[in-house]
N, C-alpha and C positions, 0 to 999 in steps of 0.2 A: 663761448660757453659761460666766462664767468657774469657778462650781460642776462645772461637765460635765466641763471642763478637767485641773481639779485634781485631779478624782475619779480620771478616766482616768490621769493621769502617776501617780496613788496604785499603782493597781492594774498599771500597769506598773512602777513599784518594786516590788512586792509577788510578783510573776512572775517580775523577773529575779533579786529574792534566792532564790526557791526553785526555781529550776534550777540557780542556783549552788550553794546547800544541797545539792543533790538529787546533781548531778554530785560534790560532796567526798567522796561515800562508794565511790564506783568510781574509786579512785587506784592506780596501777599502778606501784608502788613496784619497781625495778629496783636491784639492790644485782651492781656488776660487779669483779671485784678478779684479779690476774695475778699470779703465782706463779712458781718456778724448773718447771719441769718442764708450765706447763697453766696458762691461763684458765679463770674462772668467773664464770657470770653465774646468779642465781637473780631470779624475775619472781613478785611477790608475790602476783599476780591471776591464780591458778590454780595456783599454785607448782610451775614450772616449773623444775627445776636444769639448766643445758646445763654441760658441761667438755671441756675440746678439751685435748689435748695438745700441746704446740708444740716439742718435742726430739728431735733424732735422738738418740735416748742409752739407750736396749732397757730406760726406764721406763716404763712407765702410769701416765699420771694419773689422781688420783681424786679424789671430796671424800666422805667422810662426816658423815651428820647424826646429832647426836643431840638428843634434850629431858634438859632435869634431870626427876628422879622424885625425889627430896627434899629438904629444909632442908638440906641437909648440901653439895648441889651436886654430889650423885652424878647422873653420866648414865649415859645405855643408846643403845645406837644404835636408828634407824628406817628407816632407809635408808642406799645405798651406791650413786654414782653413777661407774661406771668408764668411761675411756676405752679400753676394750681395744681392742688394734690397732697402737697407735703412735702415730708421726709424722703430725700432723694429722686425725687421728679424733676427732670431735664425738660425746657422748652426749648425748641429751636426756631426761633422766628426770620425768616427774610423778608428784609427792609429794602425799601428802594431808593436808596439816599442820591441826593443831587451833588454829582463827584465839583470836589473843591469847594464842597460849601466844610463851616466848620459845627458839629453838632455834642450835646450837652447829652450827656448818659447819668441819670437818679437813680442810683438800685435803692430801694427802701423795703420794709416787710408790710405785710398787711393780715387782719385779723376781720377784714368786712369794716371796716372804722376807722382806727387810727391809723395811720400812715407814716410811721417814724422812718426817716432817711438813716442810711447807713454810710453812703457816701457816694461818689461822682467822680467823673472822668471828663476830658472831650479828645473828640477825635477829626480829624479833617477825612472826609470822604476822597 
């Protein structure tokens, strides 16, 4: 009996380490960060970029992404997620980022012209 016991509490350790295991690869890594001109939030399990604008002020918020393409730290853009509209306009963009690569987020405002940066992130996919 107490063999049966022990066996069992074995194989119930055994179970709940690999749901645990099993759950740490579906983590839903959430990177959310506010800015002069728009919030942003990107959602790493499906990558998901949202940006809302939050100013009456006749700028659009934006974020663009890029990846680096060489040793040198050169980037190229992949996407551009804009809030056009205004004042409380939410865009929800799905990106289809190449998992383990590492990528560069620019939110900046725009008026059709200038492009003043507000600031940056990165995130590994």
């Amino acid at each position: 009996m107490k063999k049966r016991a022990h066996g069992l509490a074995a194989a119930t350790a055994l179970m709940t380490g690999l749901a645990v295991v099993a759950s740490a690869g579906t983590a839903n890594a959430t990177t959310k960060k506010s800015y002069p001109g728009g919030t942003v939030s990107f959602v790493s399990k499906g990558d998901v970029l949202t940006v809302k604008d939050n100013r009456k002020d006749g700028y659009v918020f934006q974020v663009w992404v890029y990846k680096t393409v060489d040793d040198l730290g050169n980037e190229e853009s992949v996407a551009l997620c804009r809030a056009s509209g205004g004042y409380r306009v939410k865009k929800v963009c799905d990106l289809n980022l190449t998992e383990g690569r590492r990528y560069h987020f620019k939110a900046s405002i725009w008026n059709g012209e200038a492009v003043p940066s507000v600031g940056d992130f990165y995130v590994r996919a």
